[in-house]
N, C-alpha and C positions, 0 to 999 in steps of 0.2 A: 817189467813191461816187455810185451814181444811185438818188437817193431815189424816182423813178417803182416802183421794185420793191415801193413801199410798197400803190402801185398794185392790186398784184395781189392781199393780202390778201382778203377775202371777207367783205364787213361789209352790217348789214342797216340799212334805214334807219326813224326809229321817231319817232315825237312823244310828247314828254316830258313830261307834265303835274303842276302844284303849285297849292297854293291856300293864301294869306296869308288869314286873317278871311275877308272875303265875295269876295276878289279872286284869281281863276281866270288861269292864266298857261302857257303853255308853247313847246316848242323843237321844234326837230328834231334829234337827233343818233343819229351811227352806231356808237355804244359801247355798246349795252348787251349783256353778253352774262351767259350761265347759268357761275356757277364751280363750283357745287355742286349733286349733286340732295338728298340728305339731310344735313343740312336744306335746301332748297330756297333758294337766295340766288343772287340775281344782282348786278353790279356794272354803273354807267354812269360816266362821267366823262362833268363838262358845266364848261365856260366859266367863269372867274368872271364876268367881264363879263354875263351871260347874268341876268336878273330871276330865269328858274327855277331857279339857280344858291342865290341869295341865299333864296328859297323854302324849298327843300330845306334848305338848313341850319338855317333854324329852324322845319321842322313836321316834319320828319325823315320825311316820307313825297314818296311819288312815285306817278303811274301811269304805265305804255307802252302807247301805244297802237301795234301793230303795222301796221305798212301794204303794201299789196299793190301788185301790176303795173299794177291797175286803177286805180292813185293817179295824179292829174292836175296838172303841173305849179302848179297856182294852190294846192295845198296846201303844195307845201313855199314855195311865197315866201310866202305868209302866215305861216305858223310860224315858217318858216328866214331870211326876209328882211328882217324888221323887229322892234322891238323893243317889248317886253309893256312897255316903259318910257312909249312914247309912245302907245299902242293898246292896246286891248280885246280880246286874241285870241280870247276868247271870242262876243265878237259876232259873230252872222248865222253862226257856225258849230251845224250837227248833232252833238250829245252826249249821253249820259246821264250819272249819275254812279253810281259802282260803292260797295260799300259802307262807304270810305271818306272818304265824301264829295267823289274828288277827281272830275274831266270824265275822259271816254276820249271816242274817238271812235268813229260806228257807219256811216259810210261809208268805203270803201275799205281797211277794215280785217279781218284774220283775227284777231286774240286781243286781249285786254287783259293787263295785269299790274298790278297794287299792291303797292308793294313800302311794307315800313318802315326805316330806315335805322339799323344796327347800328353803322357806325362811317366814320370819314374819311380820306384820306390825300393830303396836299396835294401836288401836283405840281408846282407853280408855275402854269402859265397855268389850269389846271384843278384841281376836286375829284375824285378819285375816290370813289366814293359804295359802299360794299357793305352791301345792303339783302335782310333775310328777306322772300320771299314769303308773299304774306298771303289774296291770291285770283287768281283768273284764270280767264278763260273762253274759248273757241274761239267766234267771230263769225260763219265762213263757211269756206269747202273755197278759198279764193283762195290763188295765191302770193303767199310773204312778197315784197317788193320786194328787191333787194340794190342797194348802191352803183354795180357795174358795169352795173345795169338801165337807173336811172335817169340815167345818164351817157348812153347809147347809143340809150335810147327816151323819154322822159320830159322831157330839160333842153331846154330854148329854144337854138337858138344864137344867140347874141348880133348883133346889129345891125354890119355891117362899114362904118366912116366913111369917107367918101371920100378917094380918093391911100391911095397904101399908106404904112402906118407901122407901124413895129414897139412891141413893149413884151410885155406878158405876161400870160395869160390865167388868172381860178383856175376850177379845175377844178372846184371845188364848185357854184357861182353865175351863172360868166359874165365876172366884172366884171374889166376891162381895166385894164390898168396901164398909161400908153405912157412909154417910154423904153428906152434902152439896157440900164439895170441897174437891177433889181430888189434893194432894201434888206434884207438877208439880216433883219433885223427884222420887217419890213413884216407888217402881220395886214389883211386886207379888209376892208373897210371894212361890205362888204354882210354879209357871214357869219362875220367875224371871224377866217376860218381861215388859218392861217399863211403863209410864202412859199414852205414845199416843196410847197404845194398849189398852187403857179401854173406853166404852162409858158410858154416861149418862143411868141409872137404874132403873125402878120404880117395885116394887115389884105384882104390880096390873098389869103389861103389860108382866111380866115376861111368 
């Protein structure tokens, strides 16, 4: 089976905003999508490992901040690349708050959404969350970003070490694995995402 064909699905990429008490937290991930128009409900699945993860489950709301072509790699490693565990993701970022008092964001973004969360379905590594729409607004006339955008115009390529060596690249982040075999286990350390998210590596092709 060649899981690259997963590849080629057509996913949008989004930061995912929640608020504990007075403490503002969010992600980035490329799950959220519309299942319904009436009543108007979307669904995301996020991480358990993930702060906005543990958020969501007990305020039972969320926002998306939608993001565009004009998004610049320093946002998703700030959102996507460390964790609300150890950091203030809210700090020295531009936001407002919509009127469910969570953050959206208002650079590089076309739309918001607030969603409130109707019910759960455990996945194992993930929640999936399906949540009625509650408000949402149009930001700007920009394209949405997509997964394959950000892959081809957007990600950093990663630093090539000297002498070639081999091991395994994830395709999400960058971050290099070196060795022969990759741990069909193995989750990234930087973005959490699994091993069929890694390809084959050579430090000469890099």
């Amino acid at each position: 089976m060649d899981n690259k064909a997963m590849f080629k699905i057509s996913y949008g990429l989004y930061v995912l905003t929640a608020k504990d008490g007075e403490r503002d937290n969010g992600c980035i991930t490329n799950t959220v999508t519309q299942v319904t128009s009436q009543p108007n409900r979307i669904t995301v699945a996020v991480n358990k490992e993930n702060l906005t993860h543990d958020m969501i489950m007990k305020t039972k709301k969320f926002n998306v901040s939608i993001l565009t072509e004009q998004s610049e790699f320093q946002t998703f490693k700030h959102w996507g690349f460390q964790s609300g565990r150890d950091v203030d993701k809210a700090a020295g970022i531009t936001f407002k708050r919509s009127a469910n008092g969570l953050i959206y964001l208002t650079e590089h973004t076309n739309a918001y959404i607030s969603a409130n969360v109707i019910s759960t379905t455990d996945l194992g590594t993930h929640t999936l969350f399906l949540a009625d729409v509650t408000d949402c607004e149009v930001l700007s006339p920009d394209e949405s970003v997509t997964y394959s955008y950000y892959q081809k115009n957007i990600k950093k390529k990663p630093a090539a070490p000297t002498g070639v060596k081999t091991g395994f690249i994830c395709t999400v982040c960058g971050y290099i694995y070196e060795g022969d075999t990759l741990p069909p286990d193995f989750v990234c350390p930087i973005c959490k995402h699994p091993a069929s998210d890694f390809v084959p590596w050579r430090s000469d092709q890099a």
